[in-house]
N, C-alpha and C positions, 0 to 999 in steps of 0.2 A: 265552652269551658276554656278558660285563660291558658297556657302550654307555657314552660319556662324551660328552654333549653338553654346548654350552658355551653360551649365551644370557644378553644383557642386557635384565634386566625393570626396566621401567621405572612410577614410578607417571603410571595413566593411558594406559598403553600396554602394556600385560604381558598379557593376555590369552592370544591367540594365540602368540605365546614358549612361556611355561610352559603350555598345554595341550601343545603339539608335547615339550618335555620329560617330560610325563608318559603320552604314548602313546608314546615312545619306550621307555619301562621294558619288562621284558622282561612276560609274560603267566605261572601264573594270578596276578589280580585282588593286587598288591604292595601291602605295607604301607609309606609312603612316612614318612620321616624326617626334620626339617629341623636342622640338625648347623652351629653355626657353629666355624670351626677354631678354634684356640688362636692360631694366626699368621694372623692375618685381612689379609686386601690389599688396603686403598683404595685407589680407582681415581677420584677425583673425587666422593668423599661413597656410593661403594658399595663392597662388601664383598661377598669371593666365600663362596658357600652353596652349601653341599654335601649334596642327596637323596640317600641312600643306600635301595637296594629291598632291605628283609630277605628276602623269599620267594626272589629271583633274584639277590642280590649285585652287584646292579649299582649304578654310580653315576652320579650325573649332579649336573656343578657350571655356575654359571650365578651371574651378574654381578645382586646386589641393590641398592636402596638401604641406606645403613646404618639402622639402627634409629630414632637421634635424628635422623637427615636424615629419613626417611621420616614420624614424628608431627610434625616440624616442617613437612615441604611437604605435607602431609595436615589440617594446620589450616588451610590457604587453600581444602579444598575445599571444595564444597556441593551437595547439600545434604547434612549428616550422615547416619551410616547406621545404621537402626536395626536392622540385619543381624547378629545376634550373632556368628556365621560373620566374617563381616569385624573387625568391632570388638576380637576377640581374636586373632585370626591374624596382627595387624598389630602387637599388643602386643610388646614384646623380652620374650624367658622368661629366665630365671633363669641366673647363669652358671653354665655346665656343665651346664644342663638339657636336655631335649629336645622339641618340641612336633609337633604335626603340623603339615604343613603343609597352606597353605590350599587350598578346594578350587577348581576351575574357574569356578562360578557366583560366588563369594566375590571371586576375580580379577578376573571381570567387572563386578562392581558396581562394585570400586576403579576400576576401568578407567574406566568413564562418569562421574567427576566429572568437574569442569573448575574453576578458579579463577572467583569473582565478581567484576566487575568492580567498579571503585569508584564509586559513582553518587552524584557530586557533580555540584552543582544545575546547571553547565551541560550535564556528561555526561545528564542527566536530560533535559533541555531539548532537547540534540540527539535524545537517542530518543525521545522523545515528537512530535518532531518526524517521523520515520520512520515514526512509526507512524501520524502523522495522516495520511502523504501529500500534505506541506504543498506542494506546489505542486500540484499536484488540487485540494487547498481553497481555492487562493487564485484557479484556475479557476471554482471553482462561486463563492466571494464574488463574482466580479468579476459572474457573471451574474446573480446576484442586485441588487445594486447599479446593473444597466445597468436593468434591470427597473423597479426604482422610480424610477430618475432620470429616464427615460423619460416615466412617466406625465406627463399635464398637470394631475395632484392634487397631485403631491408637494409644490410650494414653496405652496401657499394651505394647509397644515396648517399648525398654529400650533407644534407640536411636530415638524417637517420632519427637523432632523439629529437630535434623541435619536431619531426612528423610526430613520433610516438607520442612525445607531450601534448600533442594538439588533438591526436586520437584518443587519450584516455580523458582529457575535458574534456573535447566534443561527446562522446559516448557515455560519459556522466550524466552531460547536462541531459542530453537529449532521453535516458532513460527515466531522468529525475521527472523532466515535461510530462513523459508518458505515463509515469506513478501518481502524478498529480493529476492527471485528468481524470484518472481511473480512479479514485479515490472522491471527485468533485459528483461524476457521473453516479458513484453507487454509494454514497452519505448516509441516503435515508436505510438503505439495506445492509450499508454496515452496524447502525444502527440497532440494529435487532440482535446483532448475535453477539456472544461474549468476546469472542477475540479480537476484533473488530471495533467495538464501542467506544475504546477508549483511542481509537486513531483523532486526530488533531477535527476533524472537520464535523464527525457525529459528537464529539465532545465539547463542541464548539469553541477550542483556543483558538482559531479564527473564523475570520468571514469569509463564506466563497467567493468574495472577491478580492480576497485578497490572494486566495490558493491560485483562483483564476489568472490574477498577476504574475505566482508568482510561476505557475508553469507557462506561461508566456513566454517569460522572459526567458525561462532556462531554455526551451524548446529555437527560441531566434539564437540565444546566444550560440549551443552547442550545435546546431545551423550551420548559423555563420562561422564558425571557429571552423570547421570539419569542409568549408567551401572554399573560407581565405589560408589555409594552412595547410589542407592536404591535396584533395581535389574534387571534382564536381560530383564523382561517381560515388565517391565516400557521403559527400554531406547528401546525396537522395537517398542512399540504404538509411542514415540517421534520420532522413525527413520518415520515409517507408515504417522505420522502428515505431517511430511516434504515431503515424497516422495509421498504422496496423494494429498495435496494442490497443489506441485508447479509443478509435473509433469503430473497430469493428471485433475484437478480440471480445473488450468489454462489454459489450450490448448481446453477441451470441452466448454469454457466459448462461444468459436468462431465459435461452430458445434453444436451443441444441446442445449435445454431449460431443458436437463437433468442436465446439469452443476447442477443448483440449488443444486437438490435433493442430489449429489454427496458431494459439498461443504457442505452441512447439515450433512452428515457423517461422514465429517473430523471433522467439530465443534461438535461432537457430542465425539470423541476420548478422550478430558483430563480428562473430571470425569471418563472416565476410567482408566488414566493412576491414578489420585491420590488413585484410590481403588486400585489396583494393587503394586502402593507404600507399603500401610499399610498392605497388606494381604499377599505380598512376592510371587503376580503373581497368586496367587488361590483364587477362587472363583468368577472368574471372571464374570461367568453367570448366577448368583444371581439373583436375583428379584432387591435389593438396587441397586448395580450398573448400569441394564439392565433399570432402573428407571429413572436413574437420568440421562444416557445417552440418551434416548429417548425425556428428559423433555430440555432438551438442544437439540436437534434436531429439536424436533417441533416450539420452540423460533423462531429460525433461519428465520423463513417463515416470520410470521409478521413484523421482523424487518428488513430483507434482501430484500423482496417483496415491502413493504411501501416505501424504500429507494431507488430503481431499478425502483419505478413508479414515483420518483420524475425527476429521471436522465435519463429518457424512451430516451429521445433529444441523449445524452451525450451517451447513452450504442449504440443506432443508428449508427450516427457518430463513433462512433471506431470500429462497425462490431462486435457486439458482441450478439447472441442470447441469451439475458434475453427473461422471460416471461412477461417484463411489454412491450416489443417492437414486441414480434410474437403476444402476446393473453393477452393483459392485463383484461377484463374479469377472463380469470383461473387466473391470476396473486392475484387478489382481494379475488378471490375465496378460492384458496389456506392460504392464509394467516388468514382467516377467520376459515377454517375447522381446521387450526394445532395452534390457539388460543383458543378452544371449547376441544382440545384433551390435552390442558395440566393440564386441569379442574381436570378431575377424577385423573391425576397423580397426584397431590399435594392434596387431598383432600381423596382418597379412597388408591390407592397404596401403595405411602409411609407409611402414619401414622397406617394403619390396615392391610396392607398386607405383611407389613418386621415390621424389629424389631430396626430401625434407627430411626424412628421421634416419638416424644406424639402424640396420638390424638387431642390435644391441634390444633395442625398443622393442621390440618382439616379446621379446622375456619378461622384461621388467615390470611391462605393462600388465602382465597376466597377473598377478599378484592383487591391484587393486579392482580389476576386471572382476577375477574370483570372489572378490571379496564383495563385490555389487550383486554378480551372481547370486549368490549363496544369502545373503538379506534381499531380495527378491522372490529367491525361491520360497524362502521362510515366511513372506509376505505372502505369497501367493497357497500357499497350505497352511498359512495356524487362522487366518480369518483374523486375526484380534487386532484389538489398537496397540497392543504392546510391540507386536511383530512390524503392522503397519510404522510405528515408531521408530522402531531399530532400521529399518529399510532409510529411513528417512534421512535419520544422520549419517546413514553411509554412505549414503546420495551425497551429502557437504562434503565427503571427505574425499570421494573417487572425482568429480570433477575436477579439483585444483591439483589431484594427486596424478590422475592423467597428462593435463594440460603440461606440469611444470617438470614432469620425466619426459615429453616430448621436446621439451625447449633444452633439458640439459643433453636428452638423446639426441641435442638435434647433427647432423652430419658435419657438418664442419667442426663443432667445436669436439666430436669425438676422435675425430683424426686432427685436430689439436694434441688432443690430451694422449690419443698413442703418439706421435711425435716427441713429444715431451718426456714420458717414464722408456724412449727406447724402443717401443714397436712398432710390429710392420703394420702404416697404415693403410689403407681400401687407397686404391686407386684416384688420385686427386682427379677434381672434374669442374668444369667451370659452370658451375651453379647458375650464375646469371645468365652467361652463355645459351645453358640447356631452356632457361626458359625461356629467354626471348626468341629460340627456334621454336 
């Protein structure tokens, strides 16, 4: 019995369509025909086509694009196909001729192109920007930069702000290399989840070879800047950054709930690299530094934790072992316990036990400390995404708010500023002095 099915194939979409038309054909195995009428009927740039099955006489008509519509919206795809199958099946034949028609895997290939986007230099700009993870980098420059400003070396170098300048590009680039590989590496899995989909690389405004390019390039450049501009010990923690986050960080993300702990030690690296800057690579296992590395370690939990329990759905779906998808429980827990440990660092360590902050910093710190506290605690008892959320943003606000009461706490320029309004300042001490003993 003859079958007339009716189907609009679209390019880019036609797939599924014209397979269901061609296993509707009757059985054995039809010799399929493609038959444009004499009285052809546009419908908005398509034109109905008509399979006829010579072995069963059946027919089957179904809504195409027209021929010049179809090589016209077929030049915006990409990439070209070197598919012969394709390449000629899409050709118009000869009037009043007949061709075969194309076959299912031939459909399919059309099917997966998509139009390129136009990648002019601000479009460029903003995906490059995506793919750095530019607020994550502007995260890790800040710690880098707290780091050196920190030291009581930095301002007696004779070359003080080119070092700095050279520290916060080198530790740009070099974070930007590491978000790009990390993004290269997990494409197909970001793919799957909603937050994620629409990154530069699942959404394909580029090629992974050109991501591949472009984290190359950032990764030699912020390298080399952080080798020829500060010193040797700085640009290995920059190389360490890179080759810790994107090659071993990223692949435990999908085998163990260690991943975490791991990724806490990579963010934990720039305040070390900015002490390292200023000191010329010594003193690297100081109390200040071992401090401020730690105190940037611990962050990590509340804010990565809160944020991993909102996305518990999303880390599922891509196969990925966080703690808020094995054991959200420790998940809570944790984030709670490394909010309570950065108490005594900004309040007892720093300011009385190195010779980097006023006591002054004691106080002041508490304030934002409380304040992580307390959306911690509140994380860790309401269970919800709402609490998990509020933890989150207070995580963006205690890290810069720490860091940048540390740099105005820092000792010298507070017995500046008592000198200045009239007071008696703390006992001058030669900073550089102390440390190079």
């Amino acid at each position: 019995m003859a079958q007339l099915v009716s189907a609009r194939l679209l390019v880019g979409g036609a797939g599924p369509a014209f397979r269901s038309c061609l296993c509707s054909a009757a059985k054995p195995a039809p010799t399929l025909l493609l038959r444009t009428p004499a009285a052809t009927r546009r419908r908005s740039g398509r034109m109905m086509v008509t399979i006829t099955t010579m072995a069963a006489g059946s027919r089957t008509d179904f809504f195409a694009p027209s021929y010049s519509s179809a090589r016209r919206d077929l030049s915006m795809y990409a990439p070209a196909s070197d598919d012969p199958a394709v390449t000629t099946t899409l050709a118009p034949p000869a009037s009043g001729s007949e061709s075969t028609a194309p076959s299912a895997a031939a459909v399919a290939a059309a099917a997966s192109y998509r139009p390129v986007p136009p990648l002019a230099s601000s479009a460029l700009i903003k995906v490059y920007r995506q793919l750095s993870k530019a607020q994550l980098t502007f995260l890790v420059t800040l710690t880098s930069m707290a780091g050196y400003s920190l030291c009581p070396l930095a301002l007696s170098q004779s070359s003080s702000v080119t070092t700095l300048l050279a520290l916060t590009a080198g530790t740009a680039l070099c974070s930007a290399s590491a978000n790009s590989i990390n993004q290269l590496v997990e494409a197909p899995y970001d793919a799957q989840m909603a937050r994620t989909r629409n990154r530069p690389l699942p959404a394909r405004l580029l090629s992974p070879l050109h991501a591949a390019s472009f984290a190359l390039a950032t990764g030699l450049s912020g390298v080399g800047i952080l080798a020829a501009l500060t010193n040797g010990p700085t640009a290995l923690l920059g190389l360490a950054n890179i080759g810790l986050y994107a090659f071993v960080y990223t692949p435990m993300k999908r085998l163990s709930i260690a991943n975490t702990w791991l990724g806490a030690v990579v963010g934990a690296l720039p305040p070390l690299m900015g002490w390292t800057a200023a000191t010329g690579g010594e003193h690297l296992l100081d109390v200040p530094p071992l401090a401020l590395a730690f105190l940037v370690y611990a962050w990590q939990f509340p804010h990565f934790n809160s944020l991993s329990q909102s996305l518990s759905a999303e880390y599922a779906r891509g196969g990925y072992r966080m703690m808020s998808v094995t054991n959200p429980s420790l998940n809570r827990r944790t984030a709670l316990r490394y909010a309570w440990a950065m108490v005594p660092v900004c309040s007892v360590v720093l300011p009385f036990m190195t010779p980097v902050v006023h006591w002054s910093y004691a106080l002041l710190s508490l304030a934002p400390n409380a304040a992580m506290v307390w959306a911690s605690h509140r994380f860790w008892r309401g269970k919800t995404d709402r609490d998990a959320r509020a933890c989150f943003f207070a995580s963006l606000v205690h890290l810069p708010a720490v860091l940048l009461l540390a740099m105005a706490c820092k000792t010298d320029v507070v017995q500046g500023l008592l000198s200045l309004v009239g007071g008696q300042p703390d006992e001058p001490e030669d900073k550089a002095g102390q440390m190079e003993a």
